[in-house]
C-alpha positions in Angstrom: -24.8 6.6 1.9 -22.8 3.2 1.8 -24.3 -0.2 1.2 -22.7 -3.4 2.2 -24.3 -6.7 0.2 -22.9 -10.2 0.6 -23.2 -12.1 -2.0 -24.5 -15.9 -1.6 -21.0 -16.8 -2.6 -19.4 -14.7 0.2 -18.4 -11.5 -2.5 -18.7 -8.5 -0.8 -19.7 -5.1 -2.7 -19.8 -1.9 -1.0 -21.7 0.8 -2.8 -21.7 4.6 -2.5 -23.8 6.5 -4.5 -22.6 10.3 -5.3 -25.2 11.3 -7.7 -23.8 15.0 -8.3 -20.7 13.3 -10.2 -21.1 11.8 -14.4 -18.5 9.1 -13.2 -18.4 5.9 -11.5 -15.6 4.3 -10.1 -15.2 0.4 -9.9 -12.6 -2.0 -8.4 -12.5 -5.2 -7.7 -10.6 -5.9 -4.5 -8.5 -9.5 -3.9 -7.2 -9.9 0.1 -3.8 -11.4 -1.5 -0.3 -10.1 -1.8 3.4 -10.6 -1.5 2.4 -11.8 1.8 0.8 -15.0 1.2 3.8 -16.2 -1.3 6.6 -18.4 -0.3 10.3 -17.8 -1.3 9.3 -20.0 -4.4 6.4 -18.1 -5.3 7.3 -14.7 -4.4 6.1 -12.3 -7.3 3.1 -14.9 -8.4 0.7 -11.8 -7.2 1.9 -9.3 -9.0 2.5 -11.9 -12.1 -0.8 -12.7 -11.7 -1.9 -8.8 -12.0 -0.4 -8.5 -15.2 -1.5 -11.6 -17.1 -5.5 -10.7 -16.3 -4.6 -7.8 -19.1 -3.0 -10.5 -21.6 -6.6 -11.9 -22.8 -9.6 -14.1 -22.4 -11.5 -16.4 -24.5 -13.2 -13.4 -26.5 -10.5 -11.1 -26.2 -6.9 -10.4 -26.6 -4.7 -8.0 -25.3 -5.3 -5.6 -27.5 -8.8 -5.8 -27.5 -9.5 -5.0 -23.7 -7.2 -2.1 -23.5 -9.0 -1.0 -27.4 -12.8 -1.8 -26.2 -11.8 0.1 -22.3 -10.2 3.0 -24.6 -13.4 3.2 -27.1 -15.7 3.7 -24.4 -13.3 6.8 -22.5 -12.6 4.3 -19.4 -8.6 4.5 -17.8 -7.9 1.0 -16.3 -5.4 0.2 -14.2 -4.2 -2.2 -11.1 -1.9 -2.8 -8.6 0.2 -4.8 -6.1 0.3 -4.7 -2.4 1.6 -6.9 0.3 -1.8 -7.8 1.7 -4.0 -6.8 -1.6 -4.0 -6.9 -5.6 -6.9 -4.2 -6.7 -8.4 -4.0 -10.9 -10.1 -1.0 -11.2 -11.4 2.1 -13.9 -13.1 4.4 -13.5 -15.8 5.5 -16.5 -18.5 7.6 -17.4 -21.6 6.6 -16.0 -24.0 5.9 -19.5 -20.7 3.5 -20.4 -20.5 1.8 -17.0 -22.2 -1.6 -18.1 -19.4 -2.2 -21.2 -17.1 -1.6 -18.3 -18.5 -3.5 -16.4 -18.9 -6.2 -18.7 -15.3 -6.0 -19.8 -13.4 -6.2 -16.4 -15.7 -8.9 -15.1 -14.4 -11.2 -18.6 -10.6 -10.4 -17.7 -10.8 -10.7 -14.0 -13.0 -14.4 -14.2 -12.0 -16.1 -17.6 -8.0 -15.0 -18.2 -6.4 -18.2 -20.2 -3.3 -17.0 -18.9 -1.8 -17.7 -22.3 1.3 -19.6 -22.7 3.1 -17.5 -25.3 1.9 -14.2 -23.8 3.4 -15.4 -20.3 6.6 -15.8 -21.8 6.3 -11.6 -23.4 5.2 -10.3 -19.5 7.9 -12.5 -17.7 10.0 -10.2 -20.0 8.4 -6.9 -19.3 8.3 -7.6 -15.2 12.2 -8.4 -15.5 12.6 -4.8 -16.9 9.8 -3.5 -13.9 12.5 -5.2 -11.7 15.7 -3.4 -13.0 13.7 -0.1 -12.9 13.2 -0.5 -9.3 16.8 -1.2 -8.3 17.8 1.7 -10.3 15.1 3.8 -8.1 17.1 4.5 -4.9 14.3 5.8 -2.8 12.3 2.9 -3.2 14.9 0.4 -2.6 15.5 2.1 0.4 12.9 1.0 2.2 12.7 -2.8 0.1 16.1 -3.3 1.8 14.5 -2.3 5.4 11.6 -4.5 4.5 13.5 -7.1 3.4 15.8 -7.5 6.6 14.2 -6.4 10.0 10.9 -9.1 9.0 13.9 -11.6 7.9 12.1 -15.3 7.9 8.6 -13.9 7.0 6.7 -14.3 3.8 6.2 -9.8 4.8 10.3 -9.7 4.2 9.5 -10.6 0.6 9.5 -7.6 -2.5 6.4 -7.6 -4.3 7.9 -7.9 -7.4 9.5 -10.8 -6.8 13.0 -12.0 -8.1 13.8 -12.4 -11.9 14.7 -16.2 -10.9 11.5 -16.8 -9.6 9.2 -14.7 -12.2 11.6 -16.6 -15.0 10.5 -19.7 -13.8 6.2 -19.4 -13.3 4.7 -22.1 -15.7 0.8 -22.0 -16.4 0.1 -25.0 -14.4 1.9 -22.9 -11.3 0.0 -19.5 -11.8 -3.5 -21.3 -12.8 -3.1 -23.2 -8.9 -2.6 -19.7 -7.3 -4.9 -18.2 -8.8 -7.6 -20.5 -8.3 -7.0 -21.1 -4.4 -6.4 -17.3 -3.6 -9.1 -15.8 -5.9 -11.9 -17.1 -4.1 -15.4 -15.3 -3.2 -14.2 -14.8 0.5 -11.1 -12.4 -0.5 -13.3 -10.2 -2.8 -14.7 -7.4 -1.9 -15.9 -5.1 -5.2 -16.5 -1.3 -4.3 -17.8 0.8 -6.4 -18.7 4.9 -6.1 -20.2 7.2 -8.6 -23.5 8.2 -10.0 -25.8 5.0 -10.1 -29.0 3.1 -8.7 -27.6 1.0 -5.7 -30.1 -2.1 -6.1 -29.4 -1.7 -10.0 -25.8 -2.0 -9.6 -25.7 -4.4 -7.3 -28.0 -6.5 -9.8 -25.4 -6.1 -12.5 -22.4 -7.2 -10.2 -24.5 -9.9 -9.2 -24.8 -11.5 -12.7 -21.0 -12.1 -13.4 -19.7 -12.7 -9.9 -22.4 -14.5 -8.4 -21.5 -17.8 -9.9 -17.9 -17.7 -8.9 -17.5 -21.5 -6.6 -16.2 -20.1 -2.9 -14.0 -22.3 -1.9 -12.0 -23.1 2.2 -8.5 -21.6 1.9 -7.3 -21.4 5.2 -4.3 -19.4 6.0 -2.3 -20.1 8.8 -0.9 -16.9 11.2 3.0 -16.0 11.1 4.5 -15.6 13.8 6.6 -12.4 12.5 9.3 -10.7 14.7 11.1 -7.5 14.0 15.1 -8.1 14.2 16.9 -4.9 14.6 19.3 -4.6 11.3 21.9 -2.3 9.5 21.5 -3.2 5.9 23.3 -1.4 2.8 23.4 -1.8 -1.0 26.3 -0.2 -2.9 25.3 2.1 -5.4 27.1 4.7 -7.4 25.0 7.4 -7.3 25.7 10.8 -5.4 23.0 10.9 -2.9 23.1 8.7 0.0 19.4 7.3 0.8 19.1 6.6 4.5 16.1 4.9 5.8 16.0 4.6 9.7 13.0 2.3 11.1 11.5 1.4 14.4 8.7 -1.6 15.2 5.5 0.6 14.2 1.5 -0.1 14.5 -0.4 -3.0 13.4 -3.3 -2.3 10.9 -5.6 -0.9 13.8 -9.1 0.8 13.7 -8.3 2.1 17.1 -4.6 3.6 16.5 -5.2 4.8 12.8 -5.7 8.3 13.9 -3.1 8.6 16.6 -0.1 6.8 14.4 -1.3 9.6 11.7 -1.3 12.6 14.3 2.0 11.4 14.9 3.6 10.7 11.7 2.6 14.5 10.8 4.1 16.0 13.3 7.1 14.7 13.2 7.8 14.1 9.3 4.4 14.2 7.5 4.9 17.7 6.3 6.3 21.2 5.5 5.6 22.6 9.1 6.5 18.9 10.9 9.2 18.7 13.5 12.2 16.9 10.8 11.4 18.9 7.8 11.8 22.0 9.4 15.0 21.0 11.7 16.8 19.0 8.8 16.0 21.0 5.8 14.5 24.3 7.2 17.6 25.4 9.5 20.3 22.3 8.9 20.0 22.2 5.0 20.6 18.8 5.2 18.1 17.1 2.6 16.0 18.1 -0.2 13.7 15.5 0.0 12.4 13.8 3.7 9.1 12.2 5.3 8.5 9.9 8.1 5.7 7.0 7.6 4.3 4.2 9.2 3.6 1.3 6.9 1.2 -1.2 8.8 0.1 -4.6 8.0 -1.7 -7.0 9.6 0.3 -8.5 12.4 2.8 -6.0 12.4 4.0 -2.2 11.8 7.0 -0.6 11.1 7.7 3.3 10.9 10.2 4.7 9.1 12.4 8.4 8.9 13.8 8.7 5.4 16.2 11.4 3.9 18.0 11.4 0.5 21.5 13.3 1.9 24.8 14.3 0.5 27.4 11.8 1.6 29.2 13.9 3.5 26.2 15.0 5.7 24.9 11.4 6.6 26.3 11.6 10.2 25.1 15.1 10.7 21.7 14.0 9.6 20.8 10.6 11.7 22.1 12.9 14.6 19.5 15.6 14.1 16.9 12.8 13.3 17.4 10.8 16.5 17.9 14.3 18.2 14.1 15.0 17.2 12.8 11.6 17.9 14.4 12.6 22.2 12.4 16.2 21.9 9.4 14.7 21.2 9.4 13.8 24.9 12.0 16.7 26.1 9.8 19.1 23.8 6.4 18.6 24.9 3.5 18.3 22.3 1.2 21.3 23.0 -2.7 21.4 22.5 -2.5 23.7 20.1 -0.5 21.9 18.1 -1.8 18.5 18.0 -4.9 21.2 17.2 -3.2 22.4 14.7 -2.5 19.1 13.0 -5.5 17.3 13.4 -6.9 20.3 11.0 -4.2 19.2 8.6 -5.2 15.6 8.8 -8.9 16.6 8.2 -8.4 18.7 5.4 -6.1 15.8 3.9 -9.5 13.2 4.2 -12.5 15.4 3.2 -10.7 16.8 -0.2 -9.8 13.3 -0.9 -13.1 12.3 -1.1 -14.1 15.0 -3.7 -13.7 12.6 -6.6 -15.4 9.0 -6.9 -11.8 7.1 -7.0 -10.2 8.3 -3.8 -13.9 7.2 -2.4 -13.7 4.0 -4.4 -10.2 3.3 -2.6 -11.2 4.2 1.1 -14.4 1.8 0.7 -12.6 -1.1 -0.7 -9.3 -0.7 2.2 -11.7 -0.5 4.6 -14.1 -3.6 4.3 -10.3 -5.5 3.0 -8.9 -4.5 5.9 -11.2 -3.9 8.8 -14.3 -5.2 7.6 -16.3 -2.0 8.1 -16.6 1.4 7.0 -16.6 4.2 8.9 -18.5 7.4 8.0 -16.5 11.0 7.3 -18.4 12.0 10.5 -17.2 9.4 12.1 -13.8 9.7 10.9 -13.7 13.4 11.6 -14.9 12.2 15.4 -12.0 10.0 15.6 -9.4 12.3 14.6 -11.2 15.0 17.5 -11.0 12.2 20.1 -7.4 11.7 20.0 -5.5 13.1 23.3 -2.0 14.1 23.6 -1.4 11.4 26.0 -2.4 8.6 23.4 0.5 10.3 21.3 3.2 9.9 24.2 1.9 6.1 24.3 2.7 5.7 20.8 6.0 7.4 20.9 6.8 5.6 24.3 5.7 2.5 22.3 8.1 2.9 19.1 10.7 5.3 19.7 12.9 2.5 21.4 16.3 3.7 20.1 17.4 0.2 21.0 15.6 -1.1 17.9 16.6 1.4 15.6 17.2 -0.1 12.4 18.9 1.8 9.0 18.9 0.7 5.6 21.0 2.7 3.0 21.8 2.4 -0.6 24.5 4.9 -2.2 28.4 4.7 -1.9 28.2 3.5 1.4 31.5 3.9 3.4 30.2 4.5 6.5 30.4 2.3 9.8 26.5 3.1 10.6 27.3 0.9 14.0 29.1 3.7 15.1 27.4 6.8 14.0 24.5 5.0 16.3 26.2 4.9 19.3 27.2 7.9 18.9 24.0 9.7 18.8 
């Protein structure tokens, strides 16, 4: 069963108790991102995610990963645009050290001068890594220019400018208005008393001062884009992208329906056109990355050169059949088993159940049951599909992003298909 106890504060914590597991699984969940950085600031969340690591009054460095390691926990965090999440996950008899130890990094960092100055180092290499990693570039470059003008254009990492340049004075501010009771929610899932747990998060997070940080809305338009980064590789990475769904309770389940059959999987429509019978990639998928305000679903296909035009025609060739080549029953039967399967073995271990709890109160403020999950993937008709593809297969807004040895006059191959 899941709890949900507000704090006095305004920290949320969202319990589920499995008690036929040793482990528990812990994070500690902050509503901030890449998103709510300016073009000064860009890369001050994910800065911020490493330096809780880099010690507090009692501990250095070394001694939180040491103490976490002694006691058999794997700690870890990451970045989002919306969301920055700490977590481990332990064995349940060492849950209070744990405990005790992420609670003293996440509430008393000093954000230390000299060890600033080492991770500004160590993000600038993060940096490089990712623009020598083609397939994720890919879609930074999308990212980057159909949102053009919005704080959701910006990379997560940040520029090497920009993370060269963070003082302590300028870290210590964002941290102290966006870490605030309000944008934390703690979930936690494992073997464990819920009243007792809650109890123990109480003690360390209870005093944290909540504090009025408004935030005021974008207004965020897609602008339809051709974007390309030369790189002397031999694949070509092609990302094509249409405006997708918004973060949405109600569309969850059809924008997933979707996304499988047409690229989510072996058996989907463009894995087995493009690589099935064309041969034209190795490596494919279709995904629909949504945020708050806005969505944006992309195709992408690491190609041979030569076989870029070949490919977007086949793609956009798909996306018209999806209407030309009806959707059956027994298909969208067919994948909503898929899509069920996905969600119930993902919630065989306390992590993947530690994750959904914490997304879901971030980003809808409620939590939904497996039943009703399972209910919700049932409920979805094929003519809430068509909607959807009605809705963002507009091959007026196609956009394509691609980073290889790009000599190729994408204006053209569009028209053309």
């Amino acid at each position: 069963m899941y709890n949900v106890t507000e704090l006095n504060n305004g920290i949320k914590i969202v319990t589920e108790t499995i008690p036929f597991v040793r482990s528990i699984s812990f994070g500690i969940w902050v509503k901030v991102g890449s998103q709510n950085e300016n073009q000064k600031s860009n890369g001050i969340s994910h800065f911020i995610e490493h330096m809780l690591f880099k010690g507090t009054s009692k501990r250095t460095a070394k001694d939180i990963a040491e103490q976490m390691d002694a006691i058999g926990g794997q700690m870890n965090a990451f970045t989002t645009k919306q969301m920055t999440c700490y977590y481990t996950r332990i064995l349940d008899n060492n849950f209070d050290k744990a405990l005790e130890i992420m609670a003293d990094m996440f509430l008393n960092s000093t954000f230390n001068e000299s060890e600033m100055e080492k991770e500004k180092k160590v993000i600038v290499e993060e940096i490089n890594m990712y623009e020598d990693t083609p397939e994720e570039l890919v879609f930074e470059i999308m990212n980057e220019n159909v949102w053009s003008g919005s704080s959701i254009s910006y990379p997560i990492l940040g520029s090497i400018e920009n993370v060269e340049g963070f003082t302590r004075q300028i870290v210590k501010s964002y941290y102290n208005n966006n870490y605030t009771p309000k944008n934390i929610v703690i979930a936690v899932a494992g073997n464990f008393e819920t009243s007792s747990m809650i109890s123990k998060i109480k003690k360390y997070f209870e005093s944290m001062e909540n504090k009025n940080c408004p935030r005021t809305p974008e207004n965020i338009k897609y602008t339809k884009c051709i974007a390309t980064k030369q790189k002397n590789i031999e694949q070509l990475h092609v990302c094509l992208g249409f405006p997708g769904i918004k973060t949405s309770l109600e569309e969850n389940y059809s924008i997933a329906l979707l996304n499988t059959i047409l690229g989510g999987g072996m058996s989907s429509r463009l894995y087995q056109k493009i690589r099935e019978e064309n041969g034209l990639a190795y490596s494919l998928f279709s995904y629909n990355y949504a945020y708050e305000a806005v969505g944006l679903f992309t195709i992408y296909a690491a190609i041979n050169p030569t076989k870029v035009e070949k490919c977007i025609e086949v793609i956009v060739n798909e996306i018209r059949n999806l209407k030309s080549d009806p959707i059956t029953n027994q298909q969208l039967s067919k994948t909503k088993e898929q899509l069920k399967s996905s969600y119930l073995m993902s919630l065989e271990n306390s992590s993947s159940r530690m994750n959904s709890l914490g997304k879901s109160i971030i980003s809808f403020n409620k939590i939904l049951t497996p039943e009703e999950i399972i209910n919700k993937i049932d409920a979805v008709s094929i003519e809430q599909i068509y909607q959807l593809i009605d809705q963002i297969f507009v091959l007026d807004s196609l956009s394509i992003s691609a980073v290889g040895k790009n000599e190729y006059d994408f204006e053209r191959i569009i028209k053309n298909v």
